[in-house]
C-alpha positions as a Markdown table, in Angstrom:
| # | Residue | x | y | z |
|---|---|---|---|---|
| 1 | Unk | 96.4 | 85.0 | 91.9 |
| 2 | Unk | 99.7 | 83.8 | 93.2 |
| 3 | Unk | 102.0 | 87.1 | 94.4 |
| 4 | Unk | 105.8 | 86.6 | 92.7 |
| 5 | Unk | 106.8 | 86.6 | 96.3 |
| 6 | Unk | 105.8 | 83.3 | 96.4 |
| 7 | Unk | 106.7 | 81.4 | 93.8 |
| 8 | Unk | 110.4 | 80.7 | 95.0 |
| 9 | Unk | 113.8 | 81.5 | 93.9 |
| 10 | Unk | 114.3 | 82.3 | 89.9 |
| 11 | Unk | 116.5 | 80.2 | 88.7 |
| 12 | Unk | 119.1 | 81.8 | 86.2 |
| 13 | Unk | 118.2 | 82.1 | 82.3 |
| 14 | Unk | 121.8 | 81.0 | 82.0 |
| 15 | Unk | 125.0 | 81.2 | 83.8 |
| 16 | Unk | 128.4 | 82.4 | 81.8 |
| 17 | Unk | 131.6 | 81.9 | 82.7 |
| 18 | Unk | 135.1 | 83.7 | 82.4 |
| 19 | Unk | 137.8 | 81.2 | 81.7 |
| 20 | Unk | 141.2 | 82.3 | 82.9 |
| 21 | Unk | 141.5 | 83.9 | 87.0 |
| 22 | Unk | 138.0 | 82.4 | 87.4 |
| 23 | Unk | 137.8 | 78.6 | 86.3 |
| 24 | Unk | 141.6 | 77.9 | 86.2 |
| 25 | Unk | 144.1 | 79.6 | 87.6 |
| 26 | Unk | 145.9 | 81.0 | 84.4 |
| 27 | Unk | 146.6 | 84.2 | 85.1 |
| 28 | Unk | 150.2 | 83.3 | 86.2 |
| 29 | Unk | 150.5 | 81.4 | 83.5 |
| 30 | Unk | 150.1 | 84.2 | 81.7 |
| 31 | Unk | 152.9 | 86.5 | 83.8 |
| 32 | Unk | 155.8 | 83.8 | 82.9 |
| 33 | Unk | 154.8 | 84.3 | 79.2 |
| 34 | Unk | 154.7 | 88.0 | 79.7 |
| 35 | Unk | 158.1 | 88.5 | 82.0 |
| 36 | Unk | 159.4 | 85.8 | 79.2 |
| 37 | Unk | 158.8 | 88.4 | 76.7 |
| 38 | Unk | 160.4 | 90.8 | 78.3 |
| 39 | Unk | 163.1 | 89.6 | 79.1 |
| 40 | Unk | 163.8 | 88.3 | 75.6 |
| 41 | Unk | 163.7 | 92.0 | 74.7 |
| 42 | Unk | 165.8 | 93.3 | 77.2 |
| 43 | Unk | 163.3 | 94.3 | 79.8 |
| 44 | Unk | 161.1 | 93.5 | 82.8 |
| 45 | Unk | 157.5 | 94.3 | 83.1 |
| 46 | Unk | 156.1 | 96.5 | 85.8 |
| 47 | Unk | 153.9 | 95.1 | 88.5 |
| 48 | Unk | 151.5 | 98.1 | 87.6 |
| 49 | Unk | 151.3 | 97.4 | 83.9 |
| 50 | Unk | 151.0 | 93.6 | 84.6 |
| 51 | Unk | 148.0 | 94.6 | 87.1 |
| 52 | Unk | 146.3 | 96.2 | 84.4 |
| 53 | Unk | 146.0 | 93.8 | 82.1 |
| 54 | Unk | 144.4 | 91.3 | 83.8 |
| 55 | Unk | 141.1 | 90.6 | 82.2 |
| 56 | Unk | 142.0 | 92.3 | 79.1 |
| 57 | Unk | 142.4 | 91.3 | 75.4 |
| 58 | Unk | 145.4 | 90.1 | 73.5 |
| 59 | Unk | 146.1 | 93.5 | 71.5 |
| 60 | Unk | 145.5 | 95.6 | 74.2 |
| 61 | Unk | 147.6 | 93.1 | 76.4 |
| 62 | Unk | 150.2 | 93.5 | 74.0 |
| 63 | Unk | 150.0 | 97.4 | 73.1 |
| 64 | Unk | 150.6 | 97.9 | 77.2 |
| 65 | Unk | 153.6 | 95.6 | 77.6 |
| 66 | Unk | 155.2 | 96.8 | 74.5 |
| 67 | Unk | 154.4 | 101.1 | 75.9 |
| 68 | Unk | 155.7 | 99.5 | 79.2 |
| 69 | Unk | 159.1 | 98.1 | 77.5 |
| 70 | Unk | 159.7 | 101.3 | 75.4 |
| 71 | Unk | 158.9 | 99.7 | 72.6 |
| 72 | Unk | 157.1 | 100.9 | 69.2 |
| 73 | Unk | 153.5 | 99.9 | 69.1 |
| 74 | Unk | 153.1 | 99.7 | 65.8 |
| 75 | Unk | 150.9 | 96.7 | 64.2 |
| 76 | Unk | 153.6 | 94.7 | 63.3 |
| 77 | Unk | 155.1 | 95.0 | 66.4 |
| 78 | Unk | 152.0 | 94.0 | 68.6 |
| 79 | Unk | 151.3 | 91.4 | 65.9 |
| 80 | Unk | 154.4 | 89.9 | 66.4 |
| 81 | Unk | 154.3 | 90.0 | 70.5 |
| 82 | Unk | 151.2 | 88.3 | 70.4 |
| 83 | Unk | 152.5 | 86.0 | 68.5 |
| 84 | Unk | 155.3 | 84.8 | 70.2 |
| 85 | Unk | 153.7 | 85.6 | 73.9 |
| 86 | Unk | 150.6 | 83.6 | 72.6 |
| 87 | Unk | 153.4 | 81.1 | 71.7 |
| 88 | Unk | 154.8 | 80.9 | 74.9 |
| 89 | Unk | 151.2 | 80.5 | 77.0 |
| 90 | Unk | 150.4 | 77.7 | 74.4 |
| 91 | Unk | 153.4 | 76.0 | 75.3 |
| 92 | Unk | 152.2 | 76.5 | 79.3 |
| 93 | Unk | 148.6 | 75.6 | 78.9 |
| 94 | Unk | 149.8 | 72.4 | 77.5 |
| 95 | Unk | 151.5 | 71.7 | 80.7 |
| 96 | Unk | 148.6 | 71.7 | 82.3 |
| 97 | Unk | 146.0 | 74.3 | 83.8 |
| 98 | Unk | 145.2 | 74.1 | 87.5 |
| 99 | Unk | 141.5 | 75.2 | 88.4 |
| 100 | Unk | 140.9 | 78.1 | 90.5 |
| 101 | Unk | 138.9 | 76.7 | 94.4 |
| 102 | Unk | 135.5 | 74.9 | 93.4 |
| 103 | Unk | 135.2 | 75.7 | 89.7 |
| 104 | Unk | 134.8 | 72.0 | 88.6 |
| 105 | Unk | 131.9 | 71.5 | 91.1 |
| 106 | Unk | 130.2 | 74.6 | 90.1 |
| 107 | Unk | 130.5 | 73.4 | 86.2 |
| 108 | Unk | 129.2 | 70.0 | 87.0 |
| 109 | Unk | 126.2 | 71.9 | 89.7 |
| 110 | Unk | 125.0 | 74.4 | 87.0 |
| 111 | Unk | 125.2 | 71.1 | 84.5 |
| 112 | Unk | 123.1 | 69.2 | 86.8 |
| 113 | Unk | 120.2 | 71.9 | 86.9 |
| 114 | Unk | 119.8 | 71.8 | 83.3 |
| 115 | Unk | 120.7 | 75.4 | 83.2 |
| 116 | Unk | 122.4 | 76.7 | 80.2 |
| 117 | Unk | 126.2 | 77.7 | 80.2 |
| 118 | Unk | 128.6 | 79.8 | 78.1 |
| 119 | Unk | 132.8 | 80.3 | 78.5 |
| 120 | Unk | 133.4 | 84.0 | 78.0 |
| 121 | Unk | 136.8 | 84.9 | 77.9 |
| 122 | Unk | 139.4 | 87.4 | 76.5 |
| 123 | Unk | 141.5 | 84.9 | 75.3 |
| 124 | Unk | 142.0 | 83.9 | 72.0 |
| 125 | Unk | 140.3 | 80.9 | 70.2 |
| 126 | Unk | 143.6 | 79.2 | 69.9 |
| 127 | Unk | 144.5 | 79.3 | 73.5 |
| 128 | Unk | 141.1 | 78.7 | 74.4 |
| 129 | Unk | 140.9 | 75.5 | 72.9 |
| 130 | Unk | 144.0 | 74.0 | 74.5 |
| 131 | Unk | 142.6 | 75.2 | 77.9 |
| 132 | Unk | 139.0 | 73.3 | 76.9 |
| 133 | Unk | 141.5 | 70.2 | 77.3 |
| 134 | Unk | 141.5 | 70.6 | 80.5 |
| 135 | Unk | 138.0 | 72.3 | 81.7 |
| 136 | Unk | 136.0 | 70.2 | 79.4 |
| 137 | Unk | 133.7 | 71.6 | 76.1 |
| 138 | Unk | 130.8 | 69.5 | 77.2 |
| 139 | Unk | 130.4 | 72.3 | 80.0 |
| 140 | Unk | 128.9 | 74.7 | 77.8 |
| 141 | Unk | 126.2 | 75.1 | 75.3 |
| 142 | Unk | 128.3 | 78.0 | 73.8 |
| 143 | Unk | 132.2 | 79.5 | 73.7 |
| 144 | Unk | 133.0 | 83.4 | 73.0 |
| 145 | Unk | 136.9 | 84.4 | 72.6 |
| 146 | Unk | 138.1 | 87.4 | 72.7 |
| 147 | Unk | 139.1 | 87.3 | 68.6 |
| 148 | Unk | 135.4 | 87.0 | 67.9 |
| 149 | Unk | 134.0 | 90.5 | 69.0 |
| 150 | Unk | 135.1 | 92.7 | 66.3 |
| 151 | Unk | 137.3 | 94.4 | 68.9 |
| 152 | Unk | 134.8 | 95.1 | 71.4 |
| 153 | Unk | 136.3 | 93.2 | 73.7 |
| 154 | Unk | 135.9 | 93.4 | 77.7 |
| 155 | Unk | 135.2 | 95.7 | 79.3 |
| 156 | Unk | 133.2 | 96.4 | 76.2 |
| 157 | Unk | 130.0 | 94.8 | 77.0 |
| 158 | Unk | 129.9 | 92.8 | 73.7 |
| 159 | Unk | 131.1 | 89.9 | 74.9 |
| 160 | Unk | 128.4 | 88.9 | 77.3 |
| 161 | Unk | 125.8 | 90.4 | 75.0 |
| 162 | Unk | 126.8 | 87.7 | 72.3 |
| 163 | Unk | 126.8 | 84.9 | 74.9 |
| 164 | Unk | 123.4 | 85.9 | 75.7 |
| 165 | Unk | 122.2 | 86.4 | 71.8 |
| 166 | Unk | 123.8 | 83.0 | 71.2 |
| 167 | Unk | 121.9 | 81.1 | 73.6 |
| 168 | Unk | 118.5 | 82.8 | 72.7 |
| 169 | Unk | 118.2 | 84.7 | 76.9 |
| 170 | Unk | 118.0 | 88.3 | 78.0 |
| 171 | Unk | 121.4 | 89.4 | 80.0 |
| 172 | Unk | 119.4 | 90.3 | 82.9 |
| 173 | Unk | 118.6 | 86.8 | 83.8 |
| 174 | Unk | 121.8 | 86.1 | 83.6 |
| 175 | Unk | 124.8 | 85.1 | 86.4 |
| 176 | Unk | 127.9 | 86.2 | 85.2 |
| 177 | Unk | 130.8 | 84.4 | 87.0 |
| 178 | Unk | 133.9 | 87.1 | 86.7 |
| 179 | Unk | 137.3 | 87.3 | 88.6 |
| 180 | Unk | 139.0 | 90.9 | 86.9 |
| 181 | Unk | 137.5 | 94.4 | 86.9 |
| 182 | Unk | 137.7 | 94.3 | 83.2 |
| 183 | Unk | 135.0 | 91.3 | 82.8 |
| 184 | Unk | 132.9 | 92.5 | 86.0 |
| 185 | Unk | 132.6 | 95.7 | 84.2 |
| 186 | Unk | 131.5 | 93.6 | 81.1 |
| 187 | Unk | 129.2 | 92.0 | 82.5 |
| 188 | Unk | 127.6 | 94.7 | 84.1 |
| 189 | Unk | 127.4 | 96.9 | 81.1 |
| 190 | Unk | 126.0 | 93.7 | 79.4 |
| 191 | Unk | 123.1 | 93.8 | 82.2 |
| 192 | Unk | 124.1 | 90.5 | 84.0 |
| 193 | Unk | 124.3 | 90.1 | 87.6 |
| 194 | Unk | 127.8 | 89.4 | 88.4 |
| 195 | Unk | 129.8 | 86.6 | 90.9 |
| 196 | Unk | 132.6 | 88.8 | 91.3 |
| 197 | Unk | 135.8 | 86.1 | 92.6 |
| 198 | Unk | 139.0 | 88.2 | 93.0 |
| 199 | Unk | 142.1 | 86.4 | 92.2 |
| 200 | Unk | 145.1 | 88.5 | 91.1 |
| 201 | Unk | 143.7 | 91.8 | 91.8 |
| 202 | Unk | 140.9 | 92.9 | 94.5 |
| 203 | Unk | 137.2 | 93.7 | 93.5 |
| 204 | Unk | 135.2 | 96.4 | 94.7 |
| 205 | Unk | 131.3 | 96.2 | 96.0 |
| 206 | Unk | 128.4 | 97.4 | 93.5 |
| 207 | Unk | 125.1 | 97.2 | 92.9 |
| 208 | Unk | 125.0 | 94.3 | 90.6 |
| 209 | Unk | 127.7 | 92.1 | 91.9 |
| 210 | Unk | 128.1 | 89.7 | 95.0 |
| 211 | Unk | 131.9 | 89.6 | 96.5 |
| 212 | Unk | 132.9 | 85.5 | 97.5 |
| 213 | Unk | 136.5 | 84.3 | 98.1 |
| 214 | Unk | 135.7 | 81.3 | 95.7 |
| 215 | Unk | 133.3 | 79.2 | 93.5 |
| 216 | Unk | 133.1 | 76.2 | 96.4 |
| 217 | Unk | 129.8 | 75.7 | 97.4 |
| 218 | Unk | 128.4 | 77.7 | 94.7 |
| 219 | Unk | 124.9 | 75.9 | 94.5 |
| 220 | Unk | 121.4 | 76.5 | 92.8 |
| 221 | Unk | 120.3 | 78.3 | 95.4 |
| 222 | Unk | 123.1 | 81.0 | 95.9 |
| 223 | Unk | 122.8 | 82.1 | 91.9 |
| 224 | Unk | 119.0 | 82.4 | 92.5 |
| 225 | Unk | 119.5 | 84.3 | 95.3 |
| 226 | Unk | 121.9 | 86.7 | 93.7 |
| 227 | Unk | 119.6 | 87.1 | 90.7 |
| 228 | Unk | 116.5 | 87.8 | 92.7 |
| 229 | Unk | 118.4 | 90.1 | 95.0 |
| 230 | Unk | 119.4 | 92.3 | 91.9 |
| 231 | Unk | 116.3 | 92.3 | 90.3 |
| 232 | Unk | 114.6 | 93.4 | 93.4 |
């Protein structure tokens, strides 16, 4: 009988992604479209407000920077400031999305060991698709958006929980590759051991995560290791 101790590394079930702070480096994109708004009604947007809201959803997005302006919040006005602030980043993400350190070699190392893959972000399908332009669909077996959750969107755990139902795996032998507290929390309440890359705001240690500074030499070997040091 051979003891699990020796039958090397487990590789990951699947490995699913978060698009924007994590592949490319959108998140500021997202600030100009934001401060844009804001301006165009009169305001600016607080540092603390814009902190917030990284890693969340487009409604909630837009209910903060509207509470933050002193603005209504009614449905027709968050409607209409997702509309013209998912406008705006449209009009950005055409311009081109720079990736965040490493990401396209991780994509094409994960692609390489046959493992399967999944983009789950907050964004919207529209915006998502335009930023597929520049990451590549042929990356993943599978996309989630943030406008295909029913509203359980991140930190709800739903997101990662449909990846996983998607592509036929269990969460817990899954990597989760995350950037924001908002998707690390996700991920975790989905069961998924987490990457946790910071990029605009800091991420704390936990029990299911592993801290880096950035996906570059993110190999086989370093996602089995993170999985078999949360499962032990």
């Amino acid at each position: 009988m051979t003891d699990a101790a020796d039958q090397g590394p487990t590789s990951p079930a699947a490995v699913l992604f978060d698009m924007d702070g994590t592949l490319v480096d959108s998140e500021k994109l997202w600030t100009i479209a934001l401060d844009d708004y804001a301006a165009h009604r009169g305001g600016s947007l607080s540092d603390a407000t814009r902190e917030v809201m990284v890693g969340s959803n487009m409604t909630r997005s837009m209910i903060m920077l509207l509470e933050d302006l002193g603005l209504p919040t009614e449905d027709a006005d968050v409607d209409h400031a997702a509309a013209w602030v998912g406008a705006r980043t449209a009009e950005l993400f055409r311009e081109g999305l720079p990736w965040r350190p490493g990401a396209p070699e991780a994509l094409r190392t994960v692609r390489e060991h046959g493992i399967r893959t999944a983009l789950v972000t907050s964004t919207i399908r529209s915006l998502a698709e335009i930023a597929l332009d520049t990451i590549g669909r042929d990356h993943f077996d599978i996309t989630v958006c943030g406008d295909e959750v029913d509203g359980r969107n991140k930190p709800d755990p739903e997101p990662y929980l449909r990846a996983a139902r998607l592509l036929g795996v269990d969460p817990a032998e899954c990597v989760a590759i995350e950037d924001s507290p908002t998707g690390v929390a996700s991920a975790e309440a989905a069961g998924c051991t987490v990457i946790a890359i910071p990029c605009e705001v800091p991420l704390l240690p936990g029990d299911r995560r592993v801290l880096r500074d950035s996906l570059e030499g993110l190999d086989l070997t370093t996602l089995s290791t993170v999985l078999d040091g949360a499962a032990a």
